[in-house]
C-alpha positions in Angstrom: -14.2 -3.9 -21.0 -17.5 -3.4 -19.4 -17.1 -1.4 -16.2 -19.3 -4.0 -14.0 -17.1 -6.8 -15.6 -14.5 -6.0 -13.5 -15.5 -3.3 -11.2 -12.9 -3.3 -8.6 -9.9 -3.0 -11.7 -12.3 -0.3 -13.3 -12.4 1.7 -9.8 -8.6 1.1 -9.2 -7.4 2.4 -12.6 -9.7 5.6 -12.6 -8.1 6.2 -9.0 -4.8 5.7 -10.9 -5.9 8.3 -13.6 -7.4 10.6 -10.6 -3.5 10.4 -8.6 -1.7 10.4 -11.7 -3.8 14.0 -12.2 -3.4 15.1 -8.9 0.1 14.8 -8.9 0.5 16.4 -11.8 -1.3 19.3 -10.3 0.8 19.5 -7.8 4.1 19.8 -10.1 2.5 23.1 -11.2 2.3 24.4 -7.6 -1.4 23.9 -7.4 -2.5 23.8 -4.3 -3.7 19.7 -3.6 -3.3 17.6 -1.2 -1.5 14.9 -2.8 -0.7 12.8 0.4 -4.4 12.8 1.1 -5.6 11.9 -2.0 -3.0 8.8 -2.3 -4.0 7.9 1.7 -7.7 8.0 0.4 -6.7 6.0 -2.9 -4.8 3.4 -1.0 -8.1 2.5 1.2 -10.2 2.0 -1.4 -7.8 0.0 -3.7 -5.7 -2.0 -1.2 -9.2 -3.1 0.3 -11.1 -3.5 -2.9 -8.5 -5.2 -4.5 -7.4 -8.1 -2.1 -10.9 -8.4 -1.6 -11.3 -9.8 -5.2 -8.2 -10.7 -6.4 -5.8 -11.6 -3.5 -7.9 -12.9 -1.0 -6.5 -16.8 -0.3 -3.8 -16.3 -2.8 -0.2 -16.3 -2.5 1.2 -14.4 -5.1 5.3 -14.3 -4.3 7.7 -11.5 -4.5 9.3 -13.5 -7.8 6.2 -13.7 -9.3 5.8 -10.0 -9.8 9.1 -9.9 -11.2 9.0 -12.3 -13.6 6.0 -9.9 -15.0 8.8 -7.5 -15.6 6.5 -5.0 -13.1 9.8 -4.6 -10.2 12.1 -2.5 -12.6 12.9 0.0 -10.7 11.0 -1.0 -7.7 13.6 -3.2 -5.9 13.0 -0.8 -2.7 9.4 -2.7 -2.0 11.4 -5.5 -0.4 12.1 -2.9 2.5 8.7 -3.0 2.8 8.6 -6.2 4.4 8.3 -4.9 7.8 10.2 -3.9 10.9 12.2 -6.8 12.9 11.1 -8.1 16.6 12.3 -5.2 19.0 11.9 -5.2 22.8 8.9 -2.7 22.3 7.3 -5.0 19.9 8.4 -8.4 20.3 5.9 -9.8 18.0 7.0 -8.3 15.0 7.2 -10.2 12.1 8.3 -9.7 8.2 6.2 -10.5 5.1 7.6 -12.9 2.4 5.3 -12.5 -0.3 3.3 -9.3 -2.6 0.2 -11.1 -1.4 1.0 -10.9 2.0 1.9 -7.2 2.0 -1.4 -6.4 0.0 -3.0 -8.0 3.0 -0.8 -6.7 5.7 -1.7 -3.0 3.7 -5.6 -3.9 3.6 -5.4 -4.7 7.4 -3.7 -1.3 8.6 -5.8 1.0 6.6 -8.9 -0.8 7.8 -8.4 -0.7 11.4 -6.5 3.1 10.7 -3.4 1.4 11.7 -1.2 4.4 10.5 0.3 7.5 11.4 1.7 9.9 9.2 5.5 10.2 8.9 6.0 14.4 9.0 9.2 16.3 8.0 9.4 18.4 10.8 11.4 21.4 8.7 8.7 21.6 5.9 6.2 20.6 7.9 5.2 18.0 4.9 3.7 14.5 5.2 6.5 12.2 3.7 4.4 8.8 4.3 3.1 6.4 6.8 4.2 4.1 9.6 1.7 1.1 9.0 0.8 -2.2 11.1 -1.0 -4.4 12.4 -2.2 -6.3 15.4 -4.1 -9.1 16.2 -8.3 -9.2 16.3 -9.1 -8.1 20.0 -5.9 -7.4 21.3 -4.9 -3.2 22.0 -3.7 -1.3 19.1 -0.5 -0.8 22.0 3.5 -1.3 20.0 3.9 -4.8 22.0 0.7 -6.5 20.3 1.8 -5.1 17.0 2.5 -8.3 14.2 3.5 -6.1 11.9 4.9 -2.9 11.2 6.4 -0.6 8.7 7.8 2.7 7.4 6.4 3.5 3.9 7.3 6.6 2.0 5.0 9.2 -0.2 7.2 7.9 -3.2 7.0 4.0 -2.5 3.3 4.0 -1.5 2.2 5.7 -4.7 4.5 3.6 -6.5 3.1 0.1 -4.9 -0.7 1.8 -5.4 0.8 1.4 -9.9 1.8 -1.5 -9.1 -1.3 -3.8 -7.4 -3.0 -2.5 -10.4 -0.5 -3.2 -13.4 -0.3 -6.8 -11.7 -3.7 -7.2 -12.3 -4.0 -5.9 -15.2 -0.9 -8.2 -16.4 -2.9 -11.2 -14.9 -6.0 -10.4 -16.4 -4.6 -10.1 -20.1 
């Protein structure tokens, strides 16, 4: 494949290669920042991506499965996002891979994220993400959308947005 064919899938599988290596560095004690590469990683691809291939599409939870891709990545359905709470009554879960792709695209964007620390190792373990609506505060009660993703399940949904493609693309 030609790079500029698909540019977007070329960027998104060498920032695949690039975690895959930084994680690996990081089994050997090196010193990385692994959180802050996969942070970085997850800009570029989740944006890049929906951009061209998700944009206006609906792409359901059932689809992805029955591309084999969800083996031992039933957890993502967690992912659909927090329920309505009197903080945020406006909170609402996603049905659909698309619609978390987007939901992702929109957070990162905006920097609509915090980082979820353990506060003994004093180690970023993920990311509360969400969103809110154009012009309205970035305040809990205008939030649409919110949830807690960990280090593990972000890197593994990062593999994933890119084997779909690549499963869609032949």
């Amino acid at each position: 494949m030609n790079p500029e064919d698909e540019k977007t899938l070329t960027i998104a599988r060498r920032t695949r290669k690039n975690l895959e290596y930084i994680y690996k560095k990081k089994a050997t004690n090196e010193d990385v920042e692994e959180f802050t590469q996969l942070l970085n990683s997850m800009l570029g691809m989740v944006i890049g991506l929906r951009e061209d291939y998700f944009k206006g599409s609906r792409v359901s939870w059932e689809e992805v499965e029955n591309l084999e891709l969800l083996h031992g990545r039933n957890n993502f359905k967690h992912i659909t996002g927090k329920k309505a709470t009197i903080e945020s009554p406006n909170l609402q879960e996603v049905n659909s891979f698309s619609q978390l792709i987007t939901r992702l695209r929109n957070a990162f964007a905006h920097n609509c994220f915090e980082l979820m620390m353990d506060n003994n190792s004093n180690q970023i373990t993920g990311a509360t993400v969400w969103n809110v609506p154009s012009g309205q505060d970035n305040n809990p009660k205008n939030r649409v959308w919110e949830a807690d993703i960990s280090e593990h399940d972000l890197k593994s949904l990062a593999y994933l947005i890119v084997e779909y493609i690549e499963k869609e693309l032949g």
